[in-house]
SENU-589177 format. One record per residue (C-alpha): residue in one letter; x, y, z. Coordinates in steps of 0.05 Angstrom, whole numbers, plus 5000, padded with zeros to 4 digits. Example, Ala and Ser with C-alpha at 12.3 -4.5 7.8 and 13.67 -1.06 7.14 Angstrom:
REM residues 2
A524649105156 S527349795143 
This chain:
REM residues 250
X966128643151 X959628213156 X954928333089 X949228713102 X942828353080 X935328613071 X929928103105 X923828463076 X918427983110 X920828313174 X922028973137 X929329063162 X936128873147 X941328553185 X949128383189 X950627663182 X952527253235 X952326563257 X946726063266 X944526313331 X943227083323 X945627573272 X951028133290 X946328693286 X939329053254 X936329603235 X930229863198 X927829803135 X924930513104 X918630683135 X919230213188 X920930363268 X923129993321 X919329803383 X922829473448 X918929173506 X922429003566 X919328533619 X918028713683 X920828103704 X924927523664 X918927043633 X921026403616 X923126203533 X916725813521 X911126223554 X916326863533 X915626573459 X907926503464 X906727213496 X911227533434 X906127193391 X900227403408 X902728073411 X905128093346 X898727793318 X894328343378 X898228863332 X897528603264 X904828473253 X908327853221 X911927343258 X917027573212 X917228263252 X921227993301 X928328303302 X931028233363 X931427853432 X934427923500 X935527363544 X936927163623 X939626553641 X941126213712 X948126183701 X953926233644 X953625683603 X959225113572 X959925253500 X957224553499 X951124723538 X949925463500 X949525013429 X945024673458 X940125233480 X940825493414 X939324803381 X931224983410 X931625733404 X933125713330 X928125193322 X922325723342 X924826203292 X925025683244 X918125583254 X916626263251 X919226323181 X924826783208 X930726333185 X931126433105 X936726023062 X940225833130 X940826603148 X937626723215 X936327543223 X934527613294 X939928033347 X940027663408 X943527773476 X943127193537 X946527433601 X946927093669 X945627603723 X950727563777 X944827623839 X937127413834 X938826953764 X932126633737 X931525943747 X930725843683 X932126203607 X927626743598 X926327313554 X928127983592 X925628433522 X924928403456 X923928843395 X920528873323 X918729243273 X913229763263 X910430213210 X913230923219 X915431493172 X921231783198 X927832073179 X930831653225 X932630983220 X932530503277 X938029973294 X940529453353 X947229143352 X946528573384 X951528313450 X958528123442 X963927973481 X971827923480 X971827323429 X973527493363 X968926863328 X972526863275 X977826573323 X977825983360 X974325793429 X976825913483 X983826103456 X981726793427 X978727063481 X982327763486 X985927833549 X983827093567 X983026983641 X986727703659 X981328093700 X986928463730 X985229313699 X989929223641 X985528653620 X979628943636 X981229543591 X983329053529 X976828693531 X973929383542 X977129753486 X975528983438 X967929073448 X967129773448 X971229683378 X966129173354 X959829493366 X963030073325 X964929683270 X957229393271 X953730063268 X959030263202 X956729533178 X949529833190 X951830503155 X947530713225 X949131353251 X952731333306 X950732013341 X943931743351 X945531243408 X940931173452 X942830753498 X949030283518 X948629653565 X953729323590 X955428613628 X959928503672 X960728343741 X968228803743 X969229473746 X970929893694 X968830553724 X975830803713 X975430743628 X969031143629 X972431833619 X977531493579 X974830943529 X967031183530 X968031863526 X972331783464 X967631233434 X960931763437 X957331493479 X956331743546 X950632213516 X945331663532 X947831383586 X951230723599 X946730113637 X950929703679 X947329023684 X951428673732 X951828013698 X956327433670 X956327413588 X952526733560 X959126343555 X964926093616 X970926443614 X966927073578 X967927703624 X965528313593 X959928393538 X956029043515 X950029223470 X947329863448 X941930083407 X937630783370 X930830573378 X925531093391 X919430633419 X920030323481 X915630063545 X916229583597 X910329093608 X908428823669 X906628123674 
């Protein structure tokens, strides 16, 4: 299990991950979560600028910044995705977000299978706000069928079977993992509210089956129809408990 850390100048914690996004967040006491979805993909740059100056418009750190969801034009090599991330990072970096080579921030980059962006944009984000609440707010951020403790592209579960047996093992792999990363959270569960999924397959036939066992049809499930962020990926989820959230037009 990835440690848990606290990252108190964004007043969360998170589970450790790699260098491009941590495995998951969630509140710190007496903080919230807010998520603001765009009403249409805005490109990294300008996306990066417009999270500023709303942070700052609402008196909240740079810091604040928990989590961010991406579109891209298309899957990407897992030379090409190191690359992206190579800039990405570098704005957190600047932000103050990366501390002792730990970078805190949730992140999921999909490629949507019809009307991509031309370019990689932010699609939402979320941070942190004051709120007293019994409830504690979390985000597990996307994952697919690679184990990364595993090598690439060898441990892909079920790798290039998109036949419905393989379907269901990636299924059943990432439905596992975003378990795991609420009990790394010590989140509760029950308080899902909501679950979105990539893929351009259909797995229509494991919702009574897998979903239903895993909790979490109560919310809903969001089918984005959409490639994962890396060739040869095929399936990839995210879900999160957050209890502020608005879509900006822009």
């Amino acid at each position: 299990m990835a440690k848990l850390h606290n990252f108190n100048a964004g007043s969360y914690a998170f589970l450790e991950g790699g260098f491009p996004y941590s495995q998951a967040v969630i509140a710190l006491p007496g903080f919230a979560f807010r998520r603001i979805r765009f009403s249409s993909v805005v490109p990294v740059e300008q996306g990066f600028d417009w999270i500023r100056q709303h942070l700052q418009q609402n008196n909240r750190p740079l810091t604040a910044l928990a989590a961010c969801e991406l579109r891209s034009p298309s899957a990407f090599t897992m030379a090409g995705f190191r690359d992206f991330n190579q800039s990405y990072v570098k704005v957190l970096t600047d932000w103050g977000l990366i501390q002792n080579g730990l970078n805190p921030v949730a992140r999921s980059n999909l490629a949507p299978a019809f009307s991509p962006p031309d370019v990689p944009g932010f699609y939402a984000f979320t941070y942190t706000v004051p709120e007293t609440s019994n409830q504690s707010d979390w985000l597990i951020a996307g994952s697919g069928e690679w184990p990364e403790h595993l090598p690439f592209p060898e441990g892909i579960v079920a790798r290039g079977d998109t036949s419905p047996d393989g379907i269901e093992r990636k299924v059943r792999y990432v439905v596992q993992t975003m378990q795991d990363r609420a009990k790394g959270l010590q989140a509760e569960w029950s308080r899902l509210t909501a679950a979105q999924i990539y893929t351009v397959h259909d797995f229509s036939a494991l919702i009574p089956t897998v979903f239903k066992t895993a909790g979490m049809l109560s919310p809903g499930l969001s089918w984005h129809i959409c490639n994962p962020p890396i060739q040869e990926l095929e399936f990839e989820m995210d879900a999160r408990s957050v209890q502020h959230e608005r879509v900006v037009h822009i």
